[in-house]
Legacy VTK file of the C-alpha trace (Angstrom):
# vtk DataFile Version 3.0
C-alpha trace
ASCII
DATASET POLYDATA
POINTS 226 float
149.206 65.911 146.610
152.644 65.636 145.358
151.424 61.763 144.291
148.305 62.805 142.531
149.590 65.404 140.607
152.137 62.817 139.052
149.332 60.809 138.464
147.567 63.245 136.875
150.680 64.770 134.263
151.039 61.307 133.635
147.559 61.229 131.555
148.451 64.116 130.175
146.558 66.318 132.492
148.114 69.656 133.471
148.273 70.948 136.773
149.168 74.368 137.894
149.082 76.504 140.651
146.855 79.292 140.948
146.521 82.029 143.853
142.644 82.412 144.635
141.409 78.781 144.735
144.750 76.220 144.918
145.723 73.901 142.293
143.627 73.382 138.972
144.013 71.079 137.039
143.191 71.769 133.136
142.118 69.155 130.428
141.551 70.489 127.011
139.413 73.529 127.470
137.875 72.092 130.785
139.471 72.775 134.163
139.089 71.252 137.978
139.900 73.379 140.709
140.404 71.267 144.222
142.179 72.339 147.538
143.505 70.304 150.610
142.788 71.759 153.769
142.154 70.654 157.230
138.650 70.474 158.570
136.956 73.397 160.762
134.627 72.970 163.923
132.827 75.731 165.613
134.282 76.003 168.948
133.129 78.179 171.820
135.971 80.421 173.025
135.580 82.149 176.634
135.442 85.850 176.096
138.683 87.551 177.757
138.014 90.537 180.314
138.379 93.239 177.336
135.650 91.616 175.097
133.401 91.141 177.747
133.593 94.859 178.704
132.846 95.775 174.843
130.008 92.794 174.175
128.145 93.484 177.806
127.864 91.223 180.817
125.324 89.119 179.632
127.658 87.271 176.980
130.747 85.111 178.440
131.510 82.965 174.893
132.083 83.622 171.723
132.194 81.228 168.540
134.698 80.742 166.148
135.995 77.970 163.730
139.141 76.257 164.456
141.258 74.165 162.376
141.400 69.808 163.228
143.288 67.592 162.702
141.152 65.796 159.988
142.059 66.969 156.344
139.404 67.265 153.406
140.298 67.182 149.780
137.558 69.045 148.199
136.617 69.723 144.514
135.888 73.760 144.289
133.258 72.962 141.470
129.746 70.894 140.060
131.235 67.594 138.561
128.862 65.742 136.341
127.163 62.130 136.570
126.874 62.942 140.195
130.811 62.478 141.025
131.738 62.927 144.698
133.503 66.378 145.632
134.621 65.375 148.968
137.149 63.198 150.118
138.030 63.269 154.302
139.911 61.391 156.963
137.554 59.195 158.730
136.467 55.240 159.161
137.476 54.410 155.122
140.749 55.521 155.711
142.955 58.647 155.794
143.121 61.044 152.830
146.672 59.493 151.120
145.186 56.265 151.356
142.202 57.803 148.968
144.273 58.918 145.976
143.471 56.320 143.901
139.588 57.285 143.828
140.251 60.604 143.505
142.380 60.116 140.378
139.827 57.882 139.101
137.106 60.308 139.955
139.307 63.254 138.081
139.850 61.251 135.332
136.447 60.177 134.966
134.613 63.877 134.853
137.037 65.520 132.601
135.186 63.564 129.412
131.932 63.692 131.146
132.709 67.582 131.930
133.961 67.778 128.257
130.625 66.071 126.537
128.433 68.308 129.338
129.983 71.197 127.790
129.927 70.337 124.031
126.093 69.771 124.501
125.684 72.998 125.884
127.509 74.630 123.144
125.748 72.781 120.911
122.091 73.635 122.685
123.386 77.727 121.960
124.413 77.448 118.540
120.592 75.648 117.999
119.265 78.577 119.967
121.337 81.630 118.195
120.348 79.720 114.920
116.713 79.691 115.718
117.254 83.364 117.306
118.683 84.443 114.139
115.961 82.619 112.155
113.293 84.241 113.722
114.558 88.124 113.202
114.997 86.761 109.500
111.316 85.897 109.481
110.370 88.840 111.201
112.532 91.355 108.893
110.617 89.506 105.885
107.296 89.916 107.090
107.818 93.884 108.281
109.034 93.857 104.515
106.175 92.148 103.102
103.813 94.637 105.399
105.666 97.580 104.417
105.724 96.703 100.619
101.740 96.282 100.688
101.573 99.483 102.566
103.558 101.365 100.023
100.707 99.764 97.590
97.710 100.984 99.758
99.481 104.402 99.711
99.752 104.265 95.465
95.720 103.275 95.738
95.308 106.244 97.840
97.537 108.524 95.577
95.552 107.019 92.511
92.411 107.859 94.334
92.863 111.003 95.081
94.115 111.749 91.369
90.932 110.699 90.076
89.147 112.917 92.396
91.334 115.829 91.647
91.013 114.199 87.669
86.985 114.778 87.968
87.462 118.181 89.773
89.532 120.125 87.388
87.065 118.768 84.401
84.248 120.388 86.498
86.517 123.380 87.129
87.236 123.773 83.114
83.323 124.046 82.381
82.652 126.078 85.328
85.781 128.456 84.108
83.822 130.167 80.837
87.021 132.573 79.801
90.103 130.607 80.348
92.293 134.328 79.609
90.278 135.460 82.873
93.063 136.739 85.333
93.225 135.158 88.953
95.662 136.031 91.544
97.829 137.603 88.116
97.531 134.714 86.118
95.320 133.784 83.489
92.993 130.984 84.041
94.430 128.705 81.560
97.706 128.858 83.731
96.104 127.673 86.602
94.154 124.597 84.838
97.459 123.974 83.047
98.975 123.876 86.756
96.519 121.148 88.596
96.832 118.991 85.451
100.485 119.562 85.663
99.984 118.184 89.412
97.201 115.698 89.113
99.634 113.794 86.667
102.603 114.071 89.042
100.222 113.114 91.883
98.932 109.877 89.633
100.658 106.795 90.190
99.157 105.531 87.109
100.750 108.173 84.668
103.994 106.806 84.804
102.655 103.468 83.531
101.307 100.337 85.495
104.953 99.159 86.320
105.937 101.720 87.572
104.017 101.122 90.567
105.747 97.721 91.476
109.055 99.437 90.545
108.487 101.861 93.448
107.138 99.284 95.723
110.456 97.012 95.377
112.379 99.751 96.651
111.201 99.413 99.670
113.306 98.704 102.619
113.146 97.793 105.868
114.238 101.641 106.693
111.687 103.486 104.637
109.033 103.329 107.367
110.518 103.889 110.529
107.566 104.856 112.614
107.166 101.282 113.739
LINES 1 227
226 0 1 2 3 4 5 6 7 8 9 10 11 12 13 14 15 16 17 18 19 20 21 22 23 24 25 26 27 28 29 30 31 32 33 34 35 36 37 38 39 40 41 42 43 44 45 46 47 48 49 50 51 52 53 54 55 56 57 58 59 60 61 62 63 64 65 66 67 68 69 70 71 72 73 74 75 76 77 78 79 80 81 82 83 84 85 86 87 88 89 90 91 92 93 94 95 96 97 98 99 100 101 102 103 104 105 106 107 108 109 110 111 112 113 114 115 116 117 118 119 120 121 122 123 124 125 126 127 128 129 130 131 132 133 134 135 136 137 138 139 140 141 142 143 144 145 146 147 148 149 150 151 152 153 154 155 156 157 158 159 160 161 162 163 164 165 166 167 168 169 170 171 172 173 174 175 176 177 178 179 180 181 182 183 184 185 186 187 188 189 190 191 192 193 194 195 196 197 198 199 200 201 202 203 204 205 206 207 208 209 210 211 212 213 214 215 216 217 218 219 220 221 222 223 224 225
């Protein structure tokens, strides 16, 4: 270990110790985490009197995992390009004698490992650009509906004003004494009243351009029902 990690600083790579998962070594904004250990086998352990009594008669072993003799040196993460993770002691030598391709293998994923990630960065800004695109494109058409509905409602206010318009002329020839009282007003009062509120109510009376004026105030709060 002691070899690689010379190896290692000397490329500039920084190794450090860390408590959960051994030695990490850090690149840039990319990190490796590997450990050293020594290989487990499941053994089969005779039970002693005192477990038997607690398991039952019918069980006499138990299985556990034992430390060999054999040591692994394994990579605690995905490397890219389909780089090995695990190095052993076995028929192509013992671990020490493997340092070389695990440098090389180290050495090799940190650019891979840095390119994998830049891509991936690159794929999210696309999508948060696209995201953001799309709720820009959906704000503009909830405008665009909401401006046309503001214009439906004008056409229904206009509408109604000529209806109201029509009424109160039918009203002033039905009415044949104006100075009649109603309700303790003249009658006159009460036709000067609903023209009073037929022109308020007529999006016409302020002018044609004033209906476009009220429909580019719109914003994408004044209808919040939907």
């Amino acid at each position: 270990m002691d070899t690689l990690f010379k190896a290692l600083e000397a490329e500039k790579i920084v190794v450090a110790e860390t408590d959960r998962h051994g030695p990490v070594a850090r690149s840039g904004q990319d990190e490796i985490a590997f450990q050293l250990r020594p290989r487990l086998k499941e053994v089969r352990q005779r039970l002693t009197l005192e477990e038997r009594r607690w398991h039952g008669s019918g069980k006499q072993y138990r299985r556990e995992l034992v430390e060999t003799d054999v040591l692994v040196f394994e990579v605690k993460r995905w490397l890219p390009g389909e780089l090995p993770r695990v190095w052993q002691d076995g028929r192509k030598g013992m671990i020490e004698d493997r340092v070389g391709d695990i440098l090389a293998t180290l050495l090799a994923a940190f650019p891979m490992m840095a390119a994998a990630r830049e891509e991936a960065e690159e794929r999210q800004r696309l999508r948060e650009t696209e995201e953001r695109r799309r709720q820009i494109l959906a704000q503009e058409l909830k405008l665009d509906r909401d401006r046309f509905r503001c214009f439906l409602e004008q056409a229904g206010r206009w509408r109604e004003a000529g209806l109201a318009r029509d009424f109160l002329m039918a009203l002033r020839t039905a009415i044949p004494d104006s100075s009649l009282e109603i309700g303790g007003r003249p009658a006159a009062e009460w036709l000067e009243w609903a023209q009073a509120h037929v022109q308020a109510h007529d999006p016409l009376a302020q002018g044609s351009c004033a209906v476009f004026r009220l429909i580019t105030e719109v914003t994408e709060r004044t209808y919040r029902d939907r």
